[in-house]
C-alpha positions as CSV (number, residue, x, y, z in Angstrom):
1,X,16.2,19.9,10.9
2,X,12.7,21.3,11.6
3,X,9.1,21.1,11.4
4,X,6.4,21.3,9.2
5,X,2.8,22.9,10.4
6,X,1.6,18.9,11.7
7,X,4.5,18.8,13.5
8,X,6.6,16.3,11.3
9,X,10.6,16.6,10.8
10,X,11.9,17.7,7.6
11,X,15.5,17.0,7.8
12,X,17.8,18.3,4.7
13,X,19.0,15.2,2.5
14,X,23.0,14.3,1.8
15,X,23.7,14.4,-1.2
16,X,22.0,11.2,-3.1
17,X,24.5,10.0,-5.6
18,X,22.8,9.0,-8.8
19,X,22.0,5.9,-9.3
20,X,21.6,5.3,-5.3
21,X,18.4,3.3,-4.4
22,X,15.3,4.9,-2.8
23,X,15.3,3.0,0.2
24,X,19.1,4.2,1.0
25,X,17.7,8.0,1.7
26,X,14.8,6.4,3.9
27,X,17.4,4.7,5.8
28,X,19.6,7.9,6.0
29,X,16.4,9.5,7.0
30,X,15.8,7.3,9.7
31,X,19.3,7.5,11.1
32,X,19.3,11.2,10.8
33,X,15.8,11.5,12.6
34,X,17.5,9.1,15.5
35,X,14.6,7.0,16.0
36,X,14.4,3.2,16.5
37,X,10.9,2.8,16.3
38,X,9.3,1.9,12.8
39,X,6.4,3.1,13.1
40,X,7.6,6.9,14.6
41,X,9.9,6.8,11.7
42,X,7.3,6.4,9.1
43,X,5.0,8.8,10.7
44,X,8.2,11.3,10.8
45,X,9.1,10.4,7.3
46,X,5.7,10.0,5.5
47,X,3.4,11.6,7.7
48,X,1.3,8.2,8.4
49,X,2.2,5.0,9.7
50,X,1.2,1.7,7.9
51,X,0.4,-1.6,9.3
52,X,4.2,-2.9,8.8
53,X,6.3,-0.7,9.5
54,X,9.0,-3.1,9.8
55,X,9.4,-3.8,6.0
56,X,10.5,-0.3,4.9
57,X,10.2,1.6,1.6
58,X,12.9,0.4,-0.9
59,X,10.5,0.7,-4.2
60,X,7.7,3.9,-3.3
61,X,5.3,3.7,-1.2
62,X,5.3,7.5,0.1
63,X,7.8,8.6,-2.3
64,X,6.3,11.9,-2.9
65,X,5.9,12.1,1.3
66,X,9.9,11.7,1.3
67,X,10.5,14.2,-1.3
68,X,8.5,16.9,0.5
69,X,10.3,15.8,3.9
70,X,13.7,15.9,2.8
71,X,13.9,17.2,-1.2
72,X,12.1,20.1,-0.2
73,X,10.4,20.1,-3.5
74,X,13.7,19.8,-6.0
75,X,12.4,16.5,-7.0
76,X,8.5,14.9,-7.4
77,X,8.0,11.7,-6.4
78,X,7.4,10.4,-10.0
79,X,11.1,11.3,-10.3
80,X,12.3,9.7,-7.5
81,X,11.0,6.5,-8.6
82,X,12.2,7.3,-11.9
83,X,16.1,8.0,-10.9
84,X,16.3,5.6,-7.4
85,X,14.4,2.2,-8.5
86,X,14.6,-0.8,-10.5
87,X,11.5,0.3,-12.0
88,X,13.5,3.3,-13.5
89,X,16.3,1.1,-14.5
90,X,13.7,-1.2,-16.6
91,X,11.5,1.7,-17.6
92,X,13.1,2.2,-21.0
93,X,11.6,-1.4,-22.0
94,X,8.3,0.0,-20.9
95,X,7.9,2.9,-23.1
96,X,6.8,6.1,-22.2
97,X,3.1,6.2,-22.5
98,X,2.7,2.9,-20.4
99,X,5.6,4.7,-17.3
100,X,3.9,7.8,-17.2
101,X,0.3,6.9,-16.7
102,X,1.1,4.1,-14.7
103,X,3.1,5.5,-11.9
104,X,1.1,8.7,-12.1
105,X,-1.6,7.2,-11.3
106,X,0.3,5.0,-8.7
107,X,1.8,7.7,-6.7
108,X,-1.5,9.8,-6.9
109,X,-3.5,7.2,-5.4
110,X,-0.4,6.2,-2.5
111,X,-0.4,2.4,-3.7
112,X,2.4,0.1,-2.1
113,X,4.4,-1.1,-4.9
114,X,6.6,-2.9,-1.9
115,X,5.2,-6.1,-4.0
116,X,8.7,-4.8,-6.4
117,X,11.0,-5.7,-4.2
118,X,9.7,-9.0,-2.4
119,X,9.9,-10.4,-6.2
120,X,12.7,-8.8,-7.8
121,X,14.7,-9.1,-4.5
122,X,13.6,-12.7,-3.8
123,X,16.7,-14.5,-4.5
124,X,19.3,-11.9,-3.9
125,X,20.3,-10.2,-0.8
126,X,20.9,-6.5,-1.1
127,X,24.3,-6.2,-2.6
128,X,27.1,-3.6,-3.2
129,X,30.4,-3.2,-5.0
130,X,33.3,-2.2,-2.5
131,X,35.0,0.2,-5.1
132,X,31.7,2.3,-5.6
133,X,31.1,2.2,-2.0
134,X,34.9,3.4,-1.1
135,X,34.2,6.4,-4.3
136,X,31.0,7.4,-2.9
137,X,32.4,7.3,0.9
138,X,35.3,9.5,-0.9
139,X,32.8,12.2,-3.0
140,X,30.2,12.3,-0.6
141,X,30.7,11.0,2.9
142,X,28.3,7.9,2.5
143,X,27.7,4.6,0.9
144,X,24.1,4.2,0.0
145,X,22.7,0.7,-1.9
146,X,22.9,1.1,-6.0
147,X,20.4,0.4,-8.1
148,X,22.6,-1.1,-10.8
149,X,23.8,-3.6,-8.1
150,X,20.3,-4.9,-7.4
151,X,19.2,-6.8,-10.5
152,X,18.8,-9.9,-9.5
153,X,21.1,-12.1,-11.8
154,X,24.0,-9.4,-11.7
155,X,26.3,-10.4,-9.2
156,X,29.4,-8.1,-10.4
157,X,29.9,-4.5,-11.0
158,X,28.9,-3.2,-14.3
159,X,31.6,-0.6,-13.7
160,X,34.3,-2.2,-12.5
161,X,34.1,-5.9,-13.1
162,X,34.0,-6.3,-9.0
163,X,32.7,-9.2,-7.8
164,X,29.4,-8.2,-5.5
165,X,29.5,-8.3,-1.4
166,X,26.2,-9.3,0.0
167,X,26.7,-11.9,2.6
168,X,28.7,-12.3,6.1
169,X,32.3,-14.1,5.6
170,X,31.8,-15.6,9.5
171,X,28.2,-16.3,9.8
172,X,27.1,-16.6,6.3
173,X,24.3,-14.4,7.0
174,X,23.0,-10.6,4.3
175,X,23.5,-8.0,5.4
176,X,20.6,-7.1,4.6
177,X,17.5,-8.4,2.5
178,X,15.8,-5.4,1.5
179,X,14.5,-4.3,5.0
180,X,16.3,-4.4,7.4
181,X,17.4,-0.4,7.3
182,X,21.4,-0.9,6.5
183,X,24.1,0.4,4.6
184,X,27.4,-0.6,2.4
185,X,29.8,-0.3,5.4
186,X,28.1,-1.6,8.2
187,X,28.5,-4.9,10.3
188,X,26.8,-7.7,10.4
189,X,23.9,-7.8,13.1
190,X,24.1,-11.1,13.4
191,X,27.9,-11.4,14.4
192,X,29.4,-8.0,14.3
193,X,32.2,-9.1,11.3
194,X,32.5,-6.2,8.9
195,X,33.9,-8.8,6.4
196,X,31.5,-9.8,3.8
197,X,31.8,-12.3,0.4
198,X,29.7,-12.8,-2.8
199,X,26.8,-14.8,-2.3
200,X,28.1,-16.6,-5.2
201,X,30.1,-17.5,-7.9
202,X,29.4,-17.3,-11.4
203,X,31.2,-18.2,-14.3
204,X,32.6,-15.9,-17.0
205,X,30.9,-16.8,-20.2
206,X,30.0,-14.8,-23.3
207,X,26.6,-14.5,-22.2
208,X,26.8,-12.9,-19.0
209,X,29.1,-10.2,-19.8
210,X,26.7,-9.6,-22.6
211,X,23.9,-9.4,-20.0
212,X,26.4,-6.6,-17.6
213,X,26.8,-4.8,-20.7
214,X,23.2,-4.9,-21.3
215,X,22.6,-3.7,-18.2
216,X,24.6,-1.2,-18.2
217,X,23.0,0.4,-21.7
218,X,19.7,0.2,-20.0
219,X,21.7,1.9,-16.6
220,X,22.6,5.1,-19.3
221,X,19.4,5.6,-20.7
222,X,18.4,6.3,-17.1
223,X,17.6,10.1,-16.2
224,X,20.7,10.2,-14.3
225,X,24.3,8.4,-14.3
226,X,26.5,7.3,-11.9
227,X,29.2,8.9,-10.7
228,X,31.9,6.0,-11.5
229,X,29.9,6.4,-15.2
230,X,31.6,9.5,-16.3
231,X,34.1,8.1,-18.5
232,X,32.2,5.8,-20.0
233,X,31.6,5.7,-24.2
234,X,28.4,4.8,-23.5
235,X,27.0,7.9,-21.7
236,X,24.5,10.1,-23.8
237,X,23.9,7.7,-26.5
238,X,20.3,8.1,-27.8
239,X,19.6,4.2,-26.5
240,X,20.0,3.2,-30.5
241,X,22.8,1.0,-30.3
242,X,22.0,-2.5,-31.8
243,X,22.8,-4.4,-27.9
244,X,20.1,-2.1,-26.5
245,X,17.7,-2.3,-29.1
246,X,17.8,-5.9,-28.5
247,X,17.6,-5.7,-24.8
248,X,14.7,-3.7,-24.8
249,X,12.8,-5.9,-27.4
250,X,13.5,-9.1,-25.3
251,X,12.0,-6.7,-21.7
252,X,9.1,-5.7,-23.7
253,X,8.2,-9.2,-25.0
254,X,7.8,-10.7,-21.6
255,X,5.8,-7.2,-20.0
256,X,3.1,-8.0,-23.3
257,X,2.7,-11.6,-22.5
258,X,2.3,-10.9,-18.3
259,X,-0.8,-9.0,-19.4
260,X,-2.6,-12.3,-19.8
261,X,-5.9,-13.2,-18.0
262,X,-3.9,-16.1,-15.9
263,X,0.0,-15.1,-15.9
264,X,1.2,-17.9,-14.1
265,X,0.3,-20.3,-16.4
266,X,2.4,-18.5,-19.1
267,X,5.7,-18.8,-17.1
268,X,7.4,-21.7,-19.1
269,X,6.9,-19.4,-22.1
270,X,8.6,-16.5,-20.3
271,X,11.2,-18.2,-19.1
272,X,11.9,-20.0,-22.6
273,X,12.2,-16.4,-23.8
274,X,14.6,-14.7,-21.2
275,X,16.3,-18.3,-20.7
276,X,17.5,-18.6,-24.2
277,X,20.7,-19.0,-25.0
278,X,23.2,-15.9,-24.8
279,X,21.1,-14.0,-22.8
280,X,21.6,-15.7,-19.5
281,X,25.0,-17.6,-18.5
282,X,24.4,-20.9,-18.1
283,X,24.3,-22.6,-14.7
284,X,22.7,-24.2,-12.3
285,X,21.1,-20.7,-11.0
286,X,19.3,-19.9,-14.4
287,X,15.5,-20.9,-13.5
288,X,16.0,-19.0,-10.6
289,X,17.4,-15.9,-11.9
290,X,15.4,-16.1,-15.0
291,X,12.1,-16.2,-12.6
292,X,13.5,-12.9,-10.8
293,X,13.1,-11.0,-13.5
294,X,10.0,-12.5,-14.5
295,X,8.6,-11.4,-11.3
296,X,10.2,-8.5,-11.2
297,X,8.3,-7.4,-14.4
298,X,5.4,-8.8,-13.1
299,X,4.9,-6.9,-10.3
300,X,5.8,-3.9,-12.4
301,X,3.2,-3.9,-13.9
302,X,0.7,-4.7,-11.2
């Protein structure tokens, strides 16, 4: 650990396992740093403080601020967004033109995109799968959040088939919901259990282990892979396979009709189109999950 000319911290980073969320190295960050204070940690970490520092940094606001802190240069910004977000896990239904200049332009000018995770997190708690957690404990000496994990209607592994931990067995209560600056492993703030559940159940139909496997093909077009993704067929395809194709045709339908002069008034559509049958399993949490994603793309594209 030292210090920069103005006096900030630059601390050296663990090792961030691929696929591992931004907001996981802030948290680390803050840990390592030792601070309890928001606001000190943000000046530490990004070199200013904003007016919230309670609500953290899951999806890049002063990435490139915590790449020079703790990368040291290895990696830009840009490319932390890119490996560590959602937004990198939907980028491949963007196309490359539209990724580029947008988040260029984004991280140049230091916009908030915290908007991301308020919508795409809106009806999910932070969530983890206990095997990955145990590997990357194992490989690395740390759990951070996934990204994979995080979609909002995927409640089990795309690896493993695990069923995803996000909520208190005692108390009932998240771990965490995006901001509150914890960790796969930790205990439950609210009652100090370390045992933790599913926030809930869903059934095994056709159409949402087509959707994990979706998600997964989308996961392995990513820049990166994750570790427990080494074995899988799937790794280093081109992104030409028929179930991808189709994935990203149905992601880039609903980004063309958000650009609309009035968006909200075009959410029946949107949700006819990710709602159809297949796509989503059926359920009473469809309208829900199906408006996550909507949202989630949404406020992707600003």
């Amino acid at each position: 650990m030292s210090s920069d000319r103005c006096g900030l911290m630059i601390v050296s980073a663990p090792r961030l396992p691929a696929g591992a969320t931004l907001n996981s190295l802030a948290i680390w960050m803050r840990r390592a740093i030792g601070v309890s204070s928001g606001q000190r940690f943000f000046r530490e970490c990004y070199g200013f403080a904003p007016e919230r520092a309670e609500s953290g940094n899951p999806y890049g606001q002063g990435a490139q601020w915590l790449a020079d802190r703790m990368l040291n240069g290895r990696l830009s910004g840009e490319e932390l967004i890119q490996r560590y977000t959602l937004l990198g896990l939907l980028g491949p239904a963007m196309g490359c033109n539209w990724w580029g200049n947008r988040f260029r332009t984004l991280i140049a000018q230091g916009q908030p995109t915290r908007r991301l995770m308020q919508g795409a997190l809106a009806t999910k708690a932070l969530a983890w799968c206990p095997d990955c957690s145990e590997q990357d404990v194992a490989a690395n000496g740390w759990a951070p959040w996934r990204v994979v994990h995080q979609v909002p209607f995927v409640h089990h592994c795309v690896w493993h088939g695990t069923p995803l931990l996000s909520i208190c067995r005692r108390c009932a209560c998240a771990l965490d919901q995006g901001g509150g600056w914890r960790l796969p492993g930790d205990a439950c703030e609210v009652c100090g259990s370390a045992q933790f559940v599913p926030a809930q159940r869903v059934a095994d139909v056709p159409g949402y282990r087509r959707l994990l496997q979706t998600i997964l093909e989308l996961n392995a077009v990513n820049a990166e892979h994750s570790s427990t993704d080494r074995d899988n067929p799937i790794k280093g395809k081109s992104g030409n396979t028929p179930a991808l194709r189709d994935s990203v045709s149905v992601l880039q339908q609903l980004a063309v009709e958000w650009c609309v002069e009035d968006p909200e008034s075009s959410i029946p559509r949107l949700l006819g189109v990710i709602d159809r049958p297949g796509f989503i399993c059926t359920g009473a949490s469809n309208f829900s999950e199906a408006s996550a994603l909507a949202v989630c793309l949404m406020h992707s594209l600003g």
